[in-house]
GUGU-882020 format. One line per 8 residues: number of its first residue (from 1); their letters; for each residue x, y, z of C-alpha. Coordinates in pm, 1 decimal. Layout:
<rs>
NUM	a	X:Y:Z | ...
</rs>
This chain:
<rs>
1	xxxxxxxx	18051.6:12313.9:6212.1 | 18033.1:12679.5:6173.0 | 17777.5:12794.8:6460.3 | 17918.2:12523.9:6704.4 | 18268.8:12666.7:6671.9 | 18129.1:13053.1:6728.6 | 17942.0:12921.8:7020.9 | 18195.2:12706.0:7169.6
9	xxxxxxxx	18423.9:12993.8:7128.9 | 18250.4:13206.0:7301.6 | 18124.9:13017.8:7587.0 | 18306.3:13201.6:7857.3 | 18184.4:13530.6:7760.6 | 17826.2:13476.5:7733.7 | 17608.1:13578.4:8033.6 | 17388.0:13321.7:8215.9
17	xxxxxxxx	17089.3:13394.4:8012.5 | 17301.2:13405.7:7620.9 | 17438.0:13059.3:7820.1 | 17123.7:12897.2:7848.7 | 17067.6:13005.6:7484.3 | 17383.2:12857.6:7368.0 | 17276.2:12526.1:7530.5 | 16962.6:12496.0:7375.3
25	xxxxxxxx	17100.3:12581.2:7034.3 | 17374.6:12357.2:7075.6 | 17112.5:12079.6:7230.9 | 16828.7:12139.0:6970.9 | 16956.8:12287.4:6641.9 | 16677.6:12096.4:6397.7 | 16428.4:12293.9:6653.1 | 16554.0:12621.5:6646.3
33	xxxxxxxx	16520.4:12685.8:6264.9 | 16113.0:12629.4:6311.0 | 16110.1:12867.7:6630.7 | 16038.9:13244.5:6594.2 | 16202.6:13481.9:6819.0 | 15926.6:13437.4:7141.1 | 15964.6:13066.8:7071.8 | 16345.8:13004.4:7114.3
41	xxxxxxxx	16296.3:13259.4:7443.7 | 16005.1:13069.4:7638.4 | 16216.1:12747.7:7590.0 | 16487.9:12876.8:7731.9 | 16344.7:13106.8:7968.1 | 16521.4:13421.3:7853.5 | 16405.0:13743.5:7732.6 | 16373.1:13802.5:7386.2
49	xxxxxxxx	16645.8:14053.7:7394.8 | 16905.3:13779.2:7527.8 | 16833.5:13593.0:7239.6 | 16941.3:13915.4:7007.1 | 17212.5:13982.9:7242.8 | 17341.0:13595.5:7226.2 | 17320.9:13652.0:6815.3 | 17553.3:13937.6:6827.0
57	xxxxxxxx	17794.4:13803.7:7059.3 | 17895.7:13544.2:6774.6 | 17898.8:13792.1:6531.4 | 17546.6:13703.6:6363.6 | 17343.3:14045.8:6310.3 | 17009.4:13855.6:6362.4 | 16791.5:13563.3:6473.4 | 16707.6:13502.6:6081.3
65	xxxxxxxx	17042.0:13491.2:5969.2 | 17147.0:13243.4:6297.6 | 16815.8:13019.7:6144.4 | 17032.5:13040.5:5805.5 | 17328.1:12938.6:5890.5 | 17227.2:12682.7:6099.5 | 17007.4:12528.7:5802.5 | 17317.1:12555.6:5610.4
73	xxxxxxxx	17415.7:12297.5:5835.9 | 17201.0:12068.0:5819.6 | 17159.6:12058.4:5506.7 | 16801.7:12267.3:5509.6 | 16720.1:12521.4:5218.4 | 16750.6:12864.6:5330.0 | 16469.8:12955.5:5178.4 | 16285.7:12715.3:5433.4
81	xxxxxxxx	16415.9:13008.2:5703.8 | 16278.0:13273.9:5507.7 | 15955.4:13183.0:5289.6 | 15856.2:12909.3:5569.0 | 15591.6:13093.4:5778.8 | 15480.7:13356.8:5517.8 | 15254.8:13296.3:5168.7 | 15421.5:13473.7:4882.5
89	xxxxxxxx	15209.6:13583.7:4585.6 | 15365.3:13340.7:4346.7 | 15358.4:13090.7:4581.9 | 15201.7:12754.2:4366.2 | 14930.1:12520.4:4533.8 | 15222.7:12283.7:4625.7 | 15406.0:12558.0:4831.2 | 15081.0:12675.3:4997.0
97	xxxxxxxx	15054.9:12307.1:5134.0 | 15373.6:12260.9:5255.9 | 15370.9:12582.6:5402.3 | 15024.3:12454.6:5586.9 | 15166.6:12148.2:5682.6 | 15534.5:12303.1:5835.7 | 15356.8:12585.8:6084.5 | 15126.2:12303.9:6182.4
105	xxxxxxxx	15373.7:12021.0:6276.9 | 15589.5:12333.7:6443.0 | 15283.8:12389.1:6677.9 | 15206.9:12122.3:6780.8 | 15534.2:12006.6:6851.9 | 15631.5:12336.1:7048.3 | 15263.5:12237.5:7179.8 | 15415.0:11994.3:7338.0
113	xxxxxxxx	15735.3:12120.9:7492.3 | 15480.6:12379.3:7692.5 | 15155.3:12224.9:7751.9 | 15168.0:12116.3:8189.1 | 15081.4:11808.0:8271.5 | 14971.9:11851.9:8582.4 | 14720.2:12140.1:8410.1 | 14580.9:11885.0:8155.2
121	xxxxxxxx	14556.7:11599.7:8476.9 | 14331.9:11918.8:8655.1 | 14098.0:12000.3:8366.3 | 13997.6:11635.1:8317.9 | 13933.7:11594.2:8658.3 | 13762.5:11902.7:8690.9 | 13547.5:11812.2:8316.0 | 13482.1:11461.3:8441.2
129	xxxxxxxx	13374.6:11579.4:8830.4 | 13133.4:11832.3:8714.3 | 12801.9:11869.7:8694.6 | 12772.8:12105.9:8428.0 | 13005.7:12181.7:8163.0 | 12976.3:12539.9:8015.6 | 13197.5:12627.9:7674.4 | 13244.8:12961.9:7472.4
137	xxxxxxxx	13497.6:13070.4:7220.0 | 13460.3:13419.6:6991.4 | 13496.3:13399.3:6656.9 | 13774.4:13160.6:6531.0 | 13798.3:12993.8:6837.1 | 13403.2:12895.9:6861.6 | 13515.4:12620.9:6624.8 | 13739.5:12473.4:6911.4
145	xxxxxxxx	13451.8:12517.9:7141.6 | 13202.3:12323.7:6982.9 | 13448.1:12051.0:6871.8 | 13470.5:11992.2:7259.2 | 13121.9:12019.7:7302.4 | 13074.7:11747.1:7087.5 | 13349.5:11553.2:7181.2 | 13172.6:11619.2:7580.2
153	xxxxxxxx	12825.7:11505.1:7501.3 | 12935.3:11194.3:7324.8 | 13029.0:11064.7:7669.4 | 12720.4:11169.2:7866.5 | 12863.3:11512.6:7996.1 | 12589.9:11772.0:8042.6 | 12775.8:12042.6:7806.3 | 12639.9:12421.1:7697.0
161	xxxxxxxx	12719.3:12643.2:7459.4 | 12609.0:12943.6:7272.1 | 12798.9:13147.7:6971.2 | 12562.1:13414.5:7100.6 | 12670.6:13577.0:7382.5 | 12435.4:13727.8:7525.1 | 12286.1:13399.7:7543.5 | 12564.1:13242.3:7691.4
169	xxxxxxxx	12576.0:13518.3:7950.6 | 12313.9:13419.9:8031.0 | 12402.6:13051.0:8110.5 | 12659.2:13100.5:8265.9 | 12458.3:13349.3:8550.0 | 12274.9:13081.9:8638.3 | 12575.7:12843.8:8728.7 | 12600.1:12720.5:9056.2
177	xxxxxxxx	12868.8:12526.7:9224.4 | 12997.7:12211.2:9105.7 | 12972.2:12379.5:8763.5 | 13283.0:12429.7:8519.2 | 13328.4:12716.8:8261.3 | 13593.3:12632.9:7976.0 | 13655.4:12931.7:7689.7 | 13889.9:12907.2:7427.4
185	xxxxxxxx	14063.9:13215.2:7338.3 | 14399.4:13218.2:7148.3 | 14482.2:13602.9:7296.5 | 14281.3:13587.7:7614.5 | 14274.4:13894.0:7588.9 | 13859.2:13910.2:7383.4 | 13611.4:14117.9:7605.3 | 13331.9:13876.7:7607.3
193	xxxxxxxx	13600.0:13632.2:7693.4 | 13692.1:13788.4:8075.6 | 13379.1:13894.5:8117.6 | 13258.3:13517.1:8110.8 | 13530.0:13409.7:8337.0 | 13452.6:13709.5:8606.3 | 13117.4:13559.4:8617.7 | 13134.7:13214.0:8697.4
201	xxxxxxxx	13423.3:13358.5:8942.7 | 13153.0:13530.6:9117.6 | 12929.9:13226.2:9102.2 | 13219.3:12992.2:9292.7 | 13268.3:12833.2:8975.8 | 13573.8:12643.5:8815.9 | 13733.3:12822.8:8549.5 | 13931.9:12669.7:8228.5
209	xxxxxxxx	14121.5:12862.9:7976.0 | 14299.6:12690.5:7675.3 | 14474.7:12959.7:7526.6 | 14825.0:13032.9:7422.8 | 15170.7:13090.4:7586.8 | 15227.4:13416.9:7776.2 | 15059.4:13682.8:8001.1 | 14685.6:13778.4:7940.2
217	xxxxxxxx	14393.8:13937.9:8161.0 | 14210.7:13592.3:8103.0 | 14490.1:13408.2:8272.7 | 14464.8:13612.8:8583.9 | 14088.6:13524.6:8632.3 | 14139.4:13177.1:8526.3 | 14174.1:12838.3:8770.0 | 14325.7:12596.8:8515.0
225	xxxxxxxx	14549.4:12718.1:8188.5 | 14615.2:12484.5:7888.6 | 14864.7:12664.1:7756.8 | 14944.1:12644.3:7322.3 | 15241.8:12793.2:7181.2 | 15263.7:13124.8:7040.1 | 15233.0:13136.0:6703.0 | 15290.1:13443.8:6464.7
233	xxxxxxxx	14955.5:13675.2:6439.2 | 14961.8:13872.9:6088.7 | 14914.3:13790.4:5766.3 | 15091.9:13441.5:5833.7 | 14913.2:13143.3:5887.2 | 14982.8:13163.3:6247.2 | 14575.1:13174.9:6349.2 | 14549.1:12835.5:6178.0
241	xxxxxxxx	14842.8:12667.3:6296.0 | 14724.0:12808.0:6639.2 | 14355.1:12640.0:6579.0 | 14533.9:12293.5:6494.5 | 14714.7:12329.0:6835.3 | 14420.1:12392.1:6992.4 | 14229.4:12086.8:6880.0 | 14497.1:11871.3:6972.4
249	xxxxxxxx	14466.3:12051.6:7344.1 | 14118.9:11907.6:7298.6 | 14168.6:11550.6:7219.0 | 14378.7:11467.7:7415.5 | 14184.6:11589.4:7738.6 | 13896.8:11465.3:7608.2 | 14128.4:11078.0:7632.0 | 14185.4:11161.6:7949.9
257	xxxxxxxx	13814.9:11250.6:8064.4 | 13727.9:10918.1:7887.8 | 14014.8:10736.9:8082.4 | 13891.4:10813.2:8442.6 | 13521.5:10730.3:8314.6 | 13653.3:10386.5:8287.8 | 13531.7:10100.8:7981.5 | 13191.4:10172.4:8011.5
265	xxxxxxxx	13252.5:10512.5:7847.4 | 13311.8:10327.3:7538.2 | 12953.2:10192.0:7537.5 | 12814.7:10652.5:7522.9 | 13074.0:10644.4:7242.8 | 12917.1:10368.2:7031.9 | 12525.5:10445.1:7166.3 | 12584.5:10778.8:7037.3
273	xxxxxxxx	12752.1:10645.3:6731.4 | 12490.7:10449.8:6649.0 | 12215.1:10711.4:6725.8 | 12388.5:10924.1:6467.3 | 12423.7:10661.8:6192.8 | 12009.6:10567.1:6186.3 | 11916.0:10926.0:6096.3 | 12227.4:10893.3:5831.6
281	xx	12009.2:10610.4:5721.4 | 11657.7:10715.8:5735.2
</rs>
């Protein structure tokens, strides 16, 4: 195989990070041609510039045309590489949808490969301990906010939230201890977002964050981070591949809230079931 033979051949001469580069590549190759740049770099821990550098050193010009070549090899259209993450203006209906359905699959599975355990086993502890639960995401991210406020309340979890937020300023002065603060922000890096968190850090509150992967003034004034992976922010369809991510984030700690409520959680979930089906009805 043509990339396996350039980076075998050039295993002594890479440094320790273009090493760990070549491993991965070598380890994951069906992953690699779905990762951008940042992607390929938080797996293996490297700087973005070792992964240019480790390009080079086989004699590929860039991360695209390493994508190519390995596609090539597994028998993947190049055109996967290059039209993949990006809507064209001929694009038909058929394209859009595949296009949809390729950046979501690739975020939650790089999701996956990031998201700590040992976070997610904190937040549901934290969500099922607390008194009150207070939630807030701007814009986009509201909708992620008020699936878990649903998903909260189903199972008898005092839960707040406010898309105004002034109002929810306003909540979350009056928090005392015991209560927990979760926003959702895929930059962490919105205004109203940090100034929420500095708050209930005055207040001796728990703080949650589910945003995604790398450094943001959030993280610093957050206790727990669920971390999503970075998707692409421009004209892409990174924001809603980032959303789907962010759900999933959701579910699953809301499964593991429900778990440590024990079976009788089950009976909220059908009470409230069954609330909502006699106004369908009436």
């Amino acid at each position: 195989m043509y990339v396996v033979n350039l980076i075998e051949s050039n295993l002594s001469d890479f440094s320790p990070a273009e090493g760990n580069v070549a491993q991965y590549v070598l380890s994951h190759p069906e992953r690699v041609i779905d990762m951008s740049t940042k992607n390929l770099a938080d797996a293996c821990e490297v700087s973005e510039a070792a992964i240019i550098r480790f390009c080079k050193r086989i004699g590929i010009n860039s991360f695209k045309g390493l994508k190519i070549e390995i596609a090539k090899e597994l028998n993947v259209s190049s055109d996967v590489i290059i039209q993949n993450s990006s809507f064209l203006p001929d694009d038909s209906l058929i394209q859009v949808m595949d296009k949809v359905r390729d950046r979501s699959v690739s975020a939650l599975m790089n999701t996956m490969k990031i998201l700590q355990v040992e976070m997610l086993e904190n937040a549901s502890e934290t969500i099922h301990s607390a008194k009150k639960v207070f939630l807030y995401g701007a814009g986009g991210s509201s909708i992620v906010a008020m699936d878990a406020s649903f998903k909260f309340l189903r199972i008898n979890i005092p839960t707040f939230i406010s898309l105004d937020i002034h109002v929810q300023m306003m909540m979350v002065a009056n928090m005392e201890p015991g209560d927990v603060l979760m926003v959702v922000s895929t930059s962490g890096k919105t205004k109203e977002i940090i100034d929420l968190l500095a708050e209930a850090k005055d207040k001796g509150c728990v703080t949650i964050l589910l945003t995604q992967h790398g450094k943001s003034p959030a993280q610093k004034l957050a206790d727990i981070i669920l971390t999503t992976s970075d998707e692409e922010q421009n004209v892409r369809i990174g924001t809603m591949s980032a959303r789907i991510a962010q759900l999933a984030v959701i579910d699953a700690l809301f499964i593991a809230v429900c778990m440590k409520k024990g079976p009788k959680v089950y009976e909220r979930i059908i009470d409230t079931h069954n609330a909502v089906q006699k106004r369908k009805k009436s």
